[in-house]
N, CA and C atoms of all chains as a GROMACS GRO file, in nm:
protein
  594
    1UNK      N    1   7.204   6.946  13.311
    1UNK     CA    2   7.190   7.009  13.180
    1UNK      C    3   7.300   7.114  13.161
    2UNK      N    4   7.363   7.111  13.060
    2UNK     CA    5   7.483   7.210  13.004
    2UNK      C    6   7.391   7.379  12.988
    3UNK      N    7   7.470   7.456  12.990
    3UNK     CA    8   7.462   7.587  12.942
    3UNK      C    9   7.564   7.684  12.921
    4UNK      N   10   7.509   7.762  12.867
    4UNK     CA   11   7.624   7.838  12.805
    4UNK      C   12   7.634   7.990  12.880
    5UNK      N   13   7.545   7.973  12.968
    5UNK     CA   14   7.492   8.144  13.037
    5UNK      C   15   7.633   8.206  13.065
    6UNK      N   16   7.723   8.072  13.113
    6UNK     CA   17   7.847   8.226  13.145
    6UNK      C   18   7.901   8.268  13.040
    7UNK      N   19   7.904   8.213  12.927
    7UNK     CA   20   7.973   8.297  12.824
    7UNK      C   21   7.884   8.383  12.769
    8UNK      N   22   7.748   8.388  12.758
    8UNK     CA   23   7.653   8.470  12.717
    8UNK      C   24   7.690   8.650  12.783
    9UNK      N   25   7.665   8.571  12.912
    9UNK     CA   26   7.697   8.669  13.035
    9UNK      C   27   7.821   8.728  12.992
   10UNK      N   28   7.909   8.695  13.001
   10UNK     CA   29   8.081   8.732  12.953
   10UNK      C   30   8.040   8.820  12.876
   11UNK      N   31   7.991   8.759  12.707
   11UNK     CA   32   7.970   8.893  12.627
   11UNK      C   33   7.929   9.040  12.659
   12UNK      N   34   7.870   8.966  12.755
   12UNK     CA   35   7.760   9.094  12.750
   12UNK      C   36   7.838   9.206  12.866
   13UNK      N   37   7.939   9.149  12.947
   13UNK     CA   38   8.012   9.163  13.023
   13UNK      C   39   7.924   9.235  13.109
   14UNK      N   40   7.783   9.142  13.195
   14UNK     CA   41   7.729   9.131  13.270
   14UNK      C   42   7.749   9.028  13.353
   15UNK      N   43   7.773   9.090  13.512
   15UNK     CA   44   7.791   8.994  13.639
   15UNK      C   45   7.717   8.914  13.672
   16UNK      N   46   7.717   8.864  13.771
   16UNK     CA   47   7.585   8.751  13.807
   16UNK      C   48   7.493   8.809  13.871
   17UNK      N   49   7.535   8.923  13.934
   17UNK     CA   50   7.409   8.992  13.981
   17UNK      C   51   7.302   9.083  13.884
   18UNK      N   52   7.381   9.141  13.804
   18UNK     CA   53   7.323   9.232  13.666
   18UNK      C   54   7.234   9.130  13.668
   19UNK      N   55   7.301   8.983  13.544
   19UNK     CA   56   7.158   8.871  13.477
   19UNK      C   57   7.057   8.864  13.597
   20UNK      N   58   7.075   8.881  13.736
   20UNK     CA   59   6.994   8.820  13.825
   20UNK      C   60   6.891   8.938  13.836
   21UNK      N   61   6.930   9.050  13.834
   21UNK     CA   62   6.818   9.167  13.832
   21UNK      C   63   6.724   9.184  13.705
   22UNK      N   64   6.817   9.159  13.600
   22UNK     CA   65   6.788   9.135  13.517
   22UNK      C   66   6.593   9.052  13.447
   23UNK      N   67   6.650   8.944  13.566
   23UNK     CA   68   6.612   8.818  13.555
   23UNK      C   69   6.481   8.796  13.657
   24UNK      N   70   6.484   8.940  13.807
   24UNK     CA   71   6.419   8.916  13.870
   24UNK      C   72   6.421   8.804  13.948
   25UNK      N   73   6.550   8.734  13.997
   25UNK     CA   74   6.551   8.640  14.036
   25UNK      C   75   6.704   8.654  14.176
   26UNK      N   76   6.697   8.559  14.213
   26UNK     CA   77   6.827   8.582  14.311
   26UNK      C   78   6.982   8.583  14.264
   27UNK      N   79   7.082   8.677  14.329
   27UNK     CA   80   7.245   8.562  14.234
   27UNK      C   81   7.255   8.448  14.229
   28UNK      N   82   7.189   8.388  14.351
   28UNK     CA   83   7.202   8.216  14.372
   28UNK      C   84   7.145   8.160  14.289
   29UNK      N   85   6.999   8.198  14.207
   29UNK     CA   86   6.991   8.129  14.130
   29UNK      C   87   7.032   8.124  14.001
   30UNK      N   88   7.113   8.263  13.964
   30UNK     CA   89   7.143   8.266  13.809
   30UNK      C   90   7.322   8.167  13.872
   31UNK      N   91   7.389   8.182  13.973
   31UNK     CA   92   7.479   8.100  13.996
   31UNK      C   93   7.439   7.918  13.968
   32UNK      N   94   7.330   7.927  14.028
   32UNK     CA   95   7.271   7.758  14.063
   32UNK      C   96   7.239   7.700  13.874
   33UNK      N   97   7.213   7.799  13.799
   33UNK     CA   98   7.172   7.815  13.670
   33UNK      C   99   7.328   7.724  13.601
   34UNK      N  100   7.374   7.825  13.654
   34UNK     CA  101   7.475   7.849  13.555
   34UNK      C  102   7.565   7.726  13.585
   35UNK      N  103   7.594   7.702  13.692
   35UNK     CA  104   7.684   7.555  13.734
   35UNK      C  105   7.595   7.438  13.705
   36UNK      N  106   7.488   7.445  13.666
   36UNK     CA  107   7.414   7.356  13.615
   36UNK      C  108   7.348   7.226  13.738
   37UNK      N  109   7.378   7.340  13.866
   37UNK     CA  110   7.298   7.237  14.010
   37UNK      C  111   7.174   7.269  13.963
   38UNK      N  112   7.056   7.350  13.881
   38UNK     CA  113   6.959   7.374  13.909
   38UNK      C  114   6.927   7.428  13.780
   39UNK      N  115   6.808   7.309  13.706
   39UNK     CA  116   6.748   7.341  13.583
   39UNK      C  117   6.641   7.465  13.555
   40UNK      N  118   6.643   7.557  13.523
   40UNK     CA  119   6.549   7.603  13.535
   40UNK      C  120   6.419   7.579  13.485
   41UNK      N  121   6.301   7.640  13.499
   41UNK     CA  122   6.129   7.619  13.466
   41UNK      C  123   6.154   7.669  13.353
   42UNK      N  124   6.020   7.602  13.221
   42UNK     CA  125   6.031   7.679  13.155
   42UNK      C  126   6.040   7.823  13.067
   43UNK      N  127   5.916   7.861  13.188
   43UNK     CA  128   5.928   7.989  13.125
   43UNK      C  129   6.088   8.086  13.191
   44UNK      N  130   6.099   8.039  13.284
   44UNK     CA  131   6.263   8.102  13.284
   44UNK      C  132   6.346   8.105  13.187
   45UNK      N  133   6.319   8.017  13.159
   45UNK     CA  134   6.437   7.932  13.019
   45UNK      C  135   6.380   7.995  12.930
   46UNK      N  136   6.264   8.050  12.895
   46UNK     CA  137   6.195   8.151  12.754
   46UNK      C  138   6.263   8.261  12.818
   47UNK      N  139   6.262   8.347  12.930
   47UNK     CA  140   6.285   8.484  12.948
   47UNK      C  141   6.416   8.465  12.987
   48UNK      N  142   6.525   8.382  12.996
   48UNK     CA  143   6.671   8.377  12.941
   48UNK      C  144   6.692   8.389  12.810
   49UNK      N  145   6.592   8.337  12.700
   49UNK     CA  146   6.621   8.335  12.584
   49UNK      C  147   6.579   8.480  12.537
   50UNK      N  148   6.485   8.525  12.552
   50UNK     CA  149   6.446   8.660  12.562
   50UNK      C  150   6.593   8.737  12.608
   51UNK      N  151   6.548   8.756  12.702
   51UNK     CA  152   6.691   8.848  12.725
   51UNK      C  153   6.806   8.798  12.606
   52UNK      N  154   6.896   8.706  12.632
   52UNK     CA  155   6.973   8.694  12.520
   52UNK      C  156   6.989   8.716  12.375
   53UNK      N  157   6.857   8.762  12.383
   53UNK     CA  158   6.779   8.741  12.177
   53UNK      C  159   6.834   8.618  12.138
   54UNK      N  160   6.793   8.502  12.213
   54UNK     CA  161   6.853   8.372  12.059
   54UNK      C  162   6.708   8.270  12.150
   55UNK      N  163   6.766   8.122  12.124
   55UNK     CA  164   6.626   8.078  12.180
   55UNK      C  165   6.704   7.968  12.237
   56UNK      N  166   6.572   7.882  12.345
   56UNK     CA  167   6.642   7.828  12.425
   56UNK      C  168   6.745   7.708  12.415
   57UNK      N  169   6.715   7.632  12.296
   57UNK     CA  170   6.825   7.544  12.294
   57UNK      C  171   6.987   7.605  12.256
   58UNK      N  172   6.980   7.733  12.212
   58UNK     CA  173   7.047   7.824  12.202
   58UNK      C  174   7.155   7.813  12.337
   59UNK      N  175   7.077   7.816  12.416
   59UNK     CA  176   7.144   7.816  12.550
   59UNK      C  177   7.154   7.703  12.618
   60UNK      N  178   7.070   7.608  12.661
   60UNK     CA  179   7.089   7.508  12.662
   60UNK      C  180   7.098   7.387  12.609
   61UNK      N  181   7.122   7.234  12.663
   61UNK     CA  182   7.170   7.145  12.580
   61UNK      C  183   7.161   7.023  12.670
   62UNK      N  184   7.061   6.915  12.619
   62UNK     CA  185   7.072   6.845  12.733
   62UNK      C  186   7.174   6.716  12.754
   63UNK      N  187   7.300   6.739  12.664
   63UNK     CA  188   7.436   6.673  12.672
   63UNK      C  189   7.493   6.614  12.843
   64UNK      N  190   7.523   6.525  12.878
   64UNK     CA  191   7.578   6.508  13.018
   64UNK      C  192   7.727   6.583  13.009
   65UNK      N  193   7.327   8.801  14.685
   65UNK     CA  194   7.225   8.869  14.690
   65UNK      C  195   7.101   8.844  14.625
   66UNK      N  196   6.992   8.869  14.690
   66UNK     CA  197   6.824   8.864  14.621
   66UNK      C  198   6.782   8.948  14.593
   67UNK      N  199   6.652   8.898  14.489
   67UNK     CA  200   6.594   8.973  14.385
   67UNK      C  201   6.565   9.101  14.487
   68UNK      N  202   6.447   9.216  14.462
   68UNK     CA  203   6.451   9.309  14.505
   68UNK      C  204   6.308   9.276  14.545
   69UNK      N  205   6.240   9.179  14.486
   69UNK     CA  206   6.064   9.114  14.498
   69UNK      C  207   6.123   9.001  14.608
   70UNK      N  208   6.214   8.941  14.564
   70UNK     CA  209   6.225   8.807  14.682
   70UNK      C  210   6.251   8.887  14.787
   71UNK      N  211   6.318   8.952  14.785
   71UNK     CA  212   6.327   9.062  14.947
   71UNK      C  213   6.249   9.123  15.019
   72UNK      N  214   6.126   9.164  14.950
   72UNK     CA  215   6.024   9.190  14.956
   72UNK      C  216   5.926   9.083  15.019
   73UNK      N  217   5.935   8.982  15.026
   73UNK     CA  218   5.844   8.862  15.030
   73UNK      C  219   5.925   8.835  15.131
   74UNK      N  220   6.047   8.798  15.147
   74UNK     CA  221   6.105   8.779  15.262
   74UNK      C  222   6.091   8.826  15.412
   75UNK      N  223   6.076   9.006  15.375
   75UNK     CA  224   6.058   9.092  15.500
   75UNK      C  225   5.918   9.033  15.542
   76UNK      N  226   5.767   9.005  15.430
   76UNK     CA  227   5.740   9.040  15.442
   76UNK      C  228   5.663   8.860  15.573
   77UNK      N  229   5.719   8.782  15.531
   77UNK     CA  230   5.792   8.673  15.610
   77UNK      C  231   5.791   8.708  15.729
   78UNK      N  232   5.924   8.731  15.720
   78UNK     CA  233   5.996   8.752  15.861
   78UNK      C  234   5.884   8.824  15.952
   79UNK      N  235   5.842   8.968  15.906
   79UNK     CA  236   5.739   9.030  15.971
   79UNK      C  237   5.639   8.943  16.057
   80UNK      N  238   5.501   8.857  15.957
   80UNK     CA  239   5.421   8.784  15.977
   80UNK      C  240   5.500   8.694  16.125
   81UNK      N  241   5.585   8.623  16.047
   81UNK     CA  242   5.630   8.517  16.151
   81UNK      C  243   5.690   8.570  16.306
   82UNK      N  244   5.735   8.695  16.280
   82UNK     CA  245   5.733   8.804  16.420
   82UNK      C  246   5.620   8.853  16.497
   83UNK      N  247   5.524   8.867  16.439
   83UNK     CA  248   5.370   8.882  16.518
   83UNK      C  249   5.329   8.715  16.580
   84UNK      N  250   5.333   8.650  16.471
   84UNK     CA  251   5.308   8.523  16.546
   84UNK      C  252   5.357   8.477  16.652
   85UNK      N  253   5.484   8.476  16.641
   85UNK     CA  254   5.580   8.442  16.788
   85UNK      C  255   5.551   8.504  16.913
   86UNK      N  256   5.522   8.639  16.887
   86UNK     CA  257   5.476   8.724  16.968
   86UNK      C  258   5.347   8.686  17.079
   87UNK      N  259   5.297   8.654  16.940
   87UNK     CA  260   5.097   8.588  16.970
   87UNK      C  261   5.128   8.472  17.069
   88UNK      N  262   5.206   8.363  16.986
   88UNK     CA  263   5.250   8.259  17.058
   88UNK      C  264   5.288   8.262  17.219
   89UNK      N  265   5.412   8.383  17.244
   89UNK     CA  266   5.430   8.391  17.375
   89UNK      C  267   5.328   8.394  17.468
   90UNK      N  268   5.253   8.553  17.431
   90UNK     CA  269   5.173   8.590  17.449
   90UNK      C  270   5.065   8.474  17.496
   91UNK      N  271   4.965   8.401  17.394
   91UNK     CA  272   4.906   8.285  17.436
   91UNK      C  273   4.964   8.223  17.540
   92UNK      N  274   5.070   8.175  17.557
   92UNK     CA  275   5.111   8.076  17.687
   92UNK      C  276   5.141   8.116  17.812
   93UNK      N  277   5.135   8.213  17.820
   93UNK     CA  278   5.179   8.320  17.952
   93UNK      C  279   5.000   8.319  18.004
   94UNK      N  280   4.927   8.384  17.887
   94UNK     CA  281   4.806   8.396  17.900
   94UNK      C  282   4.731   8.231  17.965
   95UNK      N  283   4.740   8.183  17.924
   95UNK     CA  284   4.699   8.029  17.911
   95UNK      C  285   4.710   8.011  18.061
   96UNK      N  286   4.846   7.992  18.080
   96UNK     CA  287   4.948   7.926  18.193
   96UNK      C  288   4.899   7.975  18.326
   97UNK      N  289   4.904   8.127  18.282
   97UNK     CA  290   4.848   8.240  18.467
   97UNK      C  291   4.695   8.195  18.449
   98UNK      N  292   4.570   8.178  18.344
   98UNK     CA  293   4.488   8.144  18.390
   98UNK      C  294   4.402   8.042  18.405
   99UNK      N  295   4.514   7.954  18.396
   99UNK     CA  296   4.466   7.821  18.452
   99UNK      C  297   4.490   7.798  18.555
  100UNK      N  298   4.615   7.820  18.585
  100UNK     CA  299   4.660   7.885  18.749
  100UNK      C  300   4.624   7.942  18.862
  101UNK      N  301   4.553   8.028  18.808
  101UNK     CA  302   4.454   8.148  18.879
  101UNK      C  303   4.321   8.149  18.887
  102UNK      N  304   4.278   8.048  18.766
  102UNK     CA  305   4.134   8.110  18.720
  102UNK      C  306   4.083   7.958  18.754
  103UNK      N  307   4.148   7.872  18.716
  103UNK     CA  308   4.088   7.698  18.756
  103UNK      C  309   4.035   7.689  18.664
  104UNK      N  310   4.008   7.720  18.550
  104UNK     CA  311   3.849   7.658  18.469
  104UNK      C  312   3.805   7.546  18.426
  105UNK      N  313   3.725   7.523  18.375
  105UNK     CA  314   3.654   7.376  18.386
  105UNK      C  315   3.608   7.359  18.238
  106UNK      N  316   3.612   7.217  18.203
  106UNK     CA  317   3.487   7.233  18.067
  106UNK      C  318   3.506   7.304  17.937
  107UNK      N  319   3.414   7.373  17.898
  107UNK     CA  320   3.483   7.450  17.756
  107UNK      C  321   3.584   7.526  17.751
  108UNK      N  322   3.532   7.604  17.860
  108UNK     CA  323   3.674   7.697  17.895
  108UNK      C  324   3.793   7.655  17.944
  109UNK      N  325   3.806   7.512  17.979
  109UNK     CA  326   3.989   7.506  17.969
  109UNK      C  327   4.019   7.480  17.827
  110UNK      N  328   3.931   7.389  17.761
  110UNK     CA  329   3.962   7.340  17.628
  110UNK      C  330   4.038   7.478  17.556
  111UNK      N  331   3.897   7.576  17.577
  111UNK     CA  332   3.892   7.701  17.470
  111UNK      C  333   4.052   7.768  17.533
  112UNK      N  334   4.078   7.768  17.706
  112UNK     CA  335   4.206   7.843  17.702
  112UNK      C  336   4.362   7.727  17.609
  113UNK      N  337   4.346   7.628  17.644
  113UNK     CA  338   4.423   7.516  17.636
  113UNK      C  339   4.501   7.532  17.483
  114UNK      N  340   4.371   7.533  17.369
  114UNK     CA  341   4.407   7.559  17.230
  114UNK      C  342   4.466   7.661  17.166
  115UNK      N  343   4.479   7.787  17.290
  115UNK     CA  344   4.509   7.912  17.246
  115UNK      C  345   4.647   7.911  17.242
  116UNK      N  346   4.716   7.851  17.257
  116UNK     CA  347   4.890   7.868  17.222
  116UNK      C  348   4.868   7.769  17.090
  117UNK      N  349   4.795   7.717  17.083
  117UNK     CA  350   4.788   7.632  16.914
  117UNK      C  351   4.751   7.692  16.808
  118UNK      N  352   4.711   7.814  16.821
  118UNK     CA  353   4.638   7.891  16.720
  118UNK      C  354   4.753   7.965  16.617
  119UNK      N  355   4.845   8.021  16.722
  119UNK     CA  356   4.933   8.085  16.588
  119UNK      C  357   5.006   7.987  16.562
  120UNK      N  358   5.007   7.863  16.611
  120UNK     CA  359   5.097   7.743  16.555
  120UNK      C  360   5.030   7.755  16.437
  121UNK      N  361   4.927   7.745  16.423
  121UNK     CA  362   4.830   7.710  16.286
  121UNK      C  363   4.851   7.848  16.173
  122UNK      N  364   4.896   7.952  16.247
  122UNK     CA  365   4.916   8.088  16.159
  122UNK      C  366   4.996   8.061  16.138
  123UNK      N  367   5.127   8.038  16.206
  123UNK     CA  368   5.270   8.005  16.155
  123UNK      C  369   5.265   7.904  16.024
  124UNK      N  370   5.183   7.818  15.988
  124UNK     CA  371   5.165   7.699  15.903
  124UNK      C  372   5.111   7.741  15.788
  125UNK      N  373   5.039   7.818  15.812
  125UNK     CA  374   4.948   7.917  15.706
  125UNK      C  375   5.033   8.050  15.679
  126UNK      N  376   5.115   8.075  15.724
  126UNK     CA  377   5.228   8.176  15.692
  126UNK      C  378   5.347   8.127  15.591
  127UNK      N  379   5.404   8.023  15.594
  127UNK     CA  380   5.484   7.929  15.508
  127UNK      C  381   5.436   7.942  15.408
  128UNK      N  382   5.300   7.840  15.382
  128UNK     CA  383   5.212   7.852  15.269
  128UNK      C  384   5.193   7.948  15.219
  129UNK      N  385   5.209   8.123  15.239
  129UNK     CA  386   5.193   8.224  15.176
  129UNK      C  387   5.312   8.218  15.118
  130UNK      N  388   5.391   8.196  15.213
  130UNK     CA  389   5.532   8.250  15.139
  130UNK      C  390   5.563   8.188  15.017
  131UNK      N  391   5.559   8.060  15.045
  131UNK     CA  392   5.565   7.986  14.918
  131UNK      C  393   5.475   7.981  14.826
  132UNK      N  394   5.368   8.042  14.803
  132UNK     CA  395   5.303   8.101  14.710
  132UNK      C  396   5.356   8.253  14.672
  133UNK      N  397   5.374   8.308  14.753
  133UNK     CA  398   5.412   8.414  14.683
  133UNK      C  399   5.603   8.466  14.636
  134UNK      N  400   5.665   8.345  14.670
  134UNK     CA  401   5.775   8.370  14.594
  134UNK      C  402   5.826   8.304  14.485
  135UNK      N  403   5.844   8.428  14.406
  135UNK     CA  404   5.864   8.405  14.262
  135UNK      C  405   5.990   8.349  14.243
  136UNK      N  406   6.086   8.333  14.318
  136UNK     CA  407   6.226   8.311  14.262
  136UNK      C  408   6.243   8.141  14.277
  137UNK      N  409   6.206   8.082  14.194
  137UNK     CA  410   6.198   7.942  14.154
  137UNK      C  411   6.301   7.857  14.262
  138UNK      N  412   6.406   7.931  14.214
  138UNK     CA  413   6.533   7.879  14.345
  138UNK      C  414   6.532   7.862  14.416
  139UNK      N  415   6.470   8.001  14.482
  139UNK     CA  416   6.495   7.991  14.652
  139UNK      C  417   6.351   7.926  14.698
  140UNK      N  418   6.251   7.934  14.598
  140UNK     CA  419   6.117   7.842  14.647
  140UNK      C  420   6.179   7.671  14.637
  141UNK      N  421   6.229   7.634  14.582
  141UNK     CA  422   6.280   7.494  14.566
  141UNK      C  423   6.344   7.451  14.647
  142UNK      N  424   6.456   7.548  14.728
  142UNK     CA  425   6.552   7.574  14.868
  142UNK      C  426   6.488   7.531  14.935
  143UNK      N  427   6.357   7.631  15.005
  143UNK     CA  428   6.238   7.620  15.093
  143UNK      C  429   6.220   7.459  15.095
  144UNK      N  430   6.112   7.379  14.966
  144UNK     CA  431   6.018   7.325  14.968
  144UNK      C  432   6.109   7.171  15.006
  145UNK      N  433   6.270   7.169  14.938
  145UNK     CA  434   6.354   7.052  14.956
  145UNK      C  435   6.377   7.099  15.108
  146UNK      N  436   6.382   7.180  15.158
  146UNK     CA  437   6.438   7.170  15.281
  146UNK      C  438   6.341   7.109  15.401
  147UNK      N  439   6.199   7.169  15.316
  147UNK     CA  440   6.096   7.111  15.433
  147UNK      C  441   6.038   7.005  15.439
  148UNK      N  442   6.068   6.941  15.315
  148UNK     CA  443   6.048   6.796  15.287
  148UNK      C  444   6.149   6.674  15.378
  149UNK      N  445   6.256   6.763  15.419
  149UNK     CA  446   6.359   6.666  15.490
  149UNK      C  447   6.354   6.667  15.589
  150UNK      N  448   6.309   6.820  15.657
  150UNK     CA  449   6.275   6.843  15.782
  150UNK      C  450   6.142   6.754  15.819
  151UNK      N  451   6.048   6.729  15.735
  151UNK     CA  452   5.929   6.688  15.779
  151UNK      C  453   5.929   6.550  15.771
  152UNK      N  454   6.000   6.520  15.678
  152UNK     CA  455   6.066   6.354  15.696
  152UNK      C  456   6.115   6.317  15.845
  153UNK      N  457   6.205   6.403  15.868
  153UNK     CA  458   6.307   6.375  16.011
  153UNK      C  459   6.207   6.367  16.110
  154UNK      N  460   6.091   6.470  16.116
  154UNK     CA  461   6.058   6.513  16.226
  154UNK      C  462   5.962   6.343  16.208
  155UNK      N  463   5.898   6.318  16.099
  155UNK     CA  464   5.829   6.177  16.113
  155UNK      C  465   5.879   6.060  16.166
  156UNK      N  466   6.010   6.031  16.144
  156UNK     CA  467   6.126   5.919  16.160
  156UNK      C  468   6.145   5.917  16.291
  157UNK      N  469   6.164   6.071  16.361
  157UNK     CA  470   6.208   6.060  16.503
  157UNK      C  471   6.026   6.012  16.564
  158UNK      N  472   5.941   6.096  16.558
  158UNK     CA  473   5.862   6.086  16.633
  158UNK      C  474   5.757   5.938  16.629
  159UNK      N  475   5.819   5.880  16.551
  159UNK     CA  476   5.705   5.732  16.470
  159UNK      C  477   5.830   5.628  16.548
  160UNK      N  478   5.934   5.619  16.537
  160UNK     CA  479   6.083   5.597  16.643
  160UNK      C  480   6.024   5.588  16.761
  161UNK      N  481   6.019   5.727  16.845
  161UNK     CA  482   5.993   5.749  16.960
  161UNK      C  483   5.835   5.638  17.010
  162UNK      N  484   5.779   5.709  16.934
  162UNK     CA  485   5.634   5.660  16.946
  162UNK      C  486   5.590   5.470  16.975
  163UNK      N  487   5.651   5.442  16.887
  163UNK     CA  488   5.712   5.272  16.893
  163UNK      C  489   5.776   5.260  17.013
  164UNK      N  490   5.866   5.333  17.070
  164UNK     CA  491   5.964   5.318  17.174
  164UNK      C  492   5.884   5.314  17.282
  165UNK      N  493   5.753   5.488  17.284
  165UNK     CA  494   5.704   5.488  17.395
  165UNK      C  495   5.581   5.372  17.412
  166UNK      N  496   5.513   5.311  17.269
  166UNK     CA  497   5.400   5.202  17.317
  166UNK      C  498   5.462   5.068  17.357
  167UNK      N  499   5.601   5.035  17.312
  167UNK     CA  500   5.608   4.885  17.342
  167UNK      C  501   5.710   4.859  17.459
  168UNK      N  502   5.818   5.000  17.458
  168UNK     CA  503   5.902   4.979  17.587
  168UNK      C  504   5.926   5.059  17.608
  169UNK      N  505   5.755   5.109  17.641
  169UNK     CA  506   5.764   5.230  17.786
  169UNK      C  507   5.812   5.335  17.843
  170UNK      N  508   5.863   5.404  17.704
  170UNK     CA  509   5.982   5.503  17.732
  170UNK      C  510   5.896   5.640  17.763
  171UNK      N  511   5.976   5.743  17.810
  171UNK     CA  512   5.868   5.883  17.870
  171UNK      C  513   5.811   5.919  17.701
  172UNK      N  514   5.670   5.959  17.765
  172UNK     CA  515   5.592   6.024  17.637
  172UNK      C  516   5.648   6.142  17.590
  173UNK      N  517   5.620   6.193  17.486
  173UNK     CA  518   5.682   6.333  17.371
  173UNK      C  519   5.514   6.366  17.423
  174UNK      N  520   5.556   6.503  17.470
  174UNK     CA  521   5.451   6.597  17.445
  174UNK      C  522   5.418   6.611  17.271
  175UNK      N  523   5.285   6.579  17.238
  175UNK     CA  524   5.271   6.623  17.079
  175UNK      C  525   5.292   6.765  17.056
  176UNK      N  526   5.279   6.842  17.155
  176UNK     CA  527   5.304   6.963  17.124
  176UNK      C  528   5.396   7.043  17.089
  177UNK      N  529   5.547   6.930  17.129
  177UNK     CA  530   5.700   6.946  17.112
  177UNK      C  531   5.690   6.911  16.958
  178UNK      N  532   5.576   6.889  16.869
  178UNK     CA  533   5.604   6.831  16.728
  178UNK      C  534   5.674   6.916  16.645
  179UNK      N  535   5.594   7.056  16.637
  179UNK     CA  536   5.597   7.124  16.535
  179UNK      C  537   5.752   7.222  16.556
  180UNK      N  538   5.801   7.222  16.699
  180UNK     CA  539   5.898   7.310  16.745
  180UNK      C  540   6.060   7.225  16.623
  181UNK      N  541   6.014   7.070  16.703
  181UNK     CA  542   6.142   7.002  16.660
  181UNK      C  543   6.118   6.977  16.514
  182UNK      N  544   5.997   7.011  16.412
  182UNK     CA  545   6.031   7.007  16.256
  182UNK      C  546   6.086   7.140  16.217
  183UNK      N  547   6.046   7.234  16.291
  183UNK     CA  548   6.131   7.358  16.251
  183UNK      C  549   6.248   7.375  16.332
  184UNK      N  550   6.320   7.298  16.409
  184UNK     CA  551   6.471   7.219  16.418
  184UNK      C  552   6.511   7.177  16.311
  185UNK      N  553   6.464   7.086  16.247
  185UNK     CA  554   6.502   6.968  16.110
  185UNK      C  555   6.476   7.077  16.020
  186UNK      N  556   6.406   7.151  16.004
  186UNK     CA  557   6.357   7.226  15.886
  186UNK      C  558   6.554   7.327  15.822
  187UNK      N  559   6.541   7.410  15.929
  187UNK     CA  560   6.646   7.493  15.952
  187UNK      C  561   6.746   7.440  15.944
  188UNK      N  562   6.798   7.258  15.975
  188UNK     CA  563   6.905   7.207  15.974
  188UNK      C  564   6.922   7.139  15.847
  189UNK      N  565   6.782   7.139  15.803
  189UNK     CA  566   6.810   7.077  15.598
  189UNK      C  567   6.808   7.208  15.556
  190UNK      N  568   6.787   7.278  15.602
  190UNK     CA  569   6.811   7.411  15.509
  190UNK      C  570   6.954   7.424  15.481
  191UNK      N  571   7.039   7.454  15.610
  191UNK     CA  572   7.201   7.460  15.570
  191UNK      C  573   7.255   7.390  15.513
  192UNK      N  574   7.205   7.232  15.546
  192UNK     CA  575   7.275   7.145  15.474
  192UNK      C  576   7.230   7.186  15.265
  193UNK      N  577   7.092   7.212  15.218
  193UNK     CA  578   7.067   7.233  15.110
  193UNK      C  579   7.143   7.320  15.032
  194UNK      N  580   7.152   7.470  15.117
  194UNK     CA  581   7.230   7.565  15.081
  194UNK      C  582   7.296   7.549  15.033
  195UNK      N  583   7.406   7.433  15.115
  195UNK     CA  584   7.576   7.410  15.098
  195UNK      C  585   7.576   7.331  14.997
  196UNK      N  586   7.473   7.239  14.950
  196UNK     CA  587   7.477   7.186  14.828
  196UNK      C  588   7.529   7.224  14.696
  197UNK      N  589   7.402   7.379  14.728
  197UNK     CA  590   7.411   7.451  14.586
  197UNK      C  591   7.506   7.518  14.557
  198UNK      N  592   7.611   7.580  14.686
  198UNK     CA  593   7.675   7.681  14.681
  198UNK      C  594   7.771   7.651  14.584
   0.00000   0.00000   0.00000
């Protein structure tokens, strides 16, 4: 699944560790997120959209 | 780096699984000198016999906490793929072996060597998983 988290991230000119504290979650997984090895659950994918203020297809995309 | 809760759950891991090992030694030393010493017979070898099996069974029931209680989707998925391969392996070798030892006679596997060599396989799909994601 595509995403857009690093440019989100970029804006916000938050690291991978920031979103990951953020996020309550590990760097590995906002990394694993973000290279797209590892889909996240949904409610992750709500409290990514949360954080971001937009919603989740916002961020993701299920394009190959 | 990890969350500041997965770290938390981690120590709190590691800890548990440090008393156990402990227990574990402990049990077989215990076990070993008094069967040695003591001879017993009947319930009481059974009852000493099982006592190095017991924190095997805590150790098993320690996992299961962990993986209930960690929240970080990731690294619970790390865990659960890793022990799925490990527990595969450890089936393949020992169902292998097992065939080997009923039809051509090869030396028996202590069952008790089971659980040591899935947390061999466990630890060795772990790195390999890691390196996946990295």
């Amino acid at each position: 699944m595509k995403n857009r988290l690093r440019v989100l991230r970029a804006e916000r000119d938050w690291s991978q560790a920031d979103l990951a504290e953020r996020l309550e979650v590990s760097r590995q997984s906002v990394n694993a997120i973000e290279t797209g090895k590892f889909d996240p659950s949904l409610p992750l994918a709500f409290k990514l959209a949360r954080l971001f203020e937009t919603t989740i297809e916002a961020i993701f995309s299920d394009e190959n | 780096m990890e969350s500041k809760f997965s770290n938390s759950v981690n120590r709190r891991f590691h800890r548990r699984s440090l008393v156990v090992m402990v227990l574990y030694v402990l049990s077989l030393a215990v076990m070993s000198q008094a069967i040695d010493h003591l001879h017993p017979k009947g319930m009481a070898l059974y009852l000493l016999a099982l006592l190095p099996a017991l924190p095997i069974v805590a150790a098993i029931v320690i996992i299961a906490l962990y993986l209930s209680e960690q929240k970080d989707e990731f690294v619970r998925t790390l865990q659960i793929e890793s022990m799925l391969w490990g527990v595969g392996a450890t089936l393949t070798v020992t169902t292998i072996w097992g065939a080997l030892e009923k039809f051509a006679h090869i030396r028996p596997m202590s069952l008790f060597l089971v659980y040591p060599l899935c947390c061999v396989f466990v630890f060795l799909a772990r790195v390999v998983v890691k390196r996946r994601y990295r």
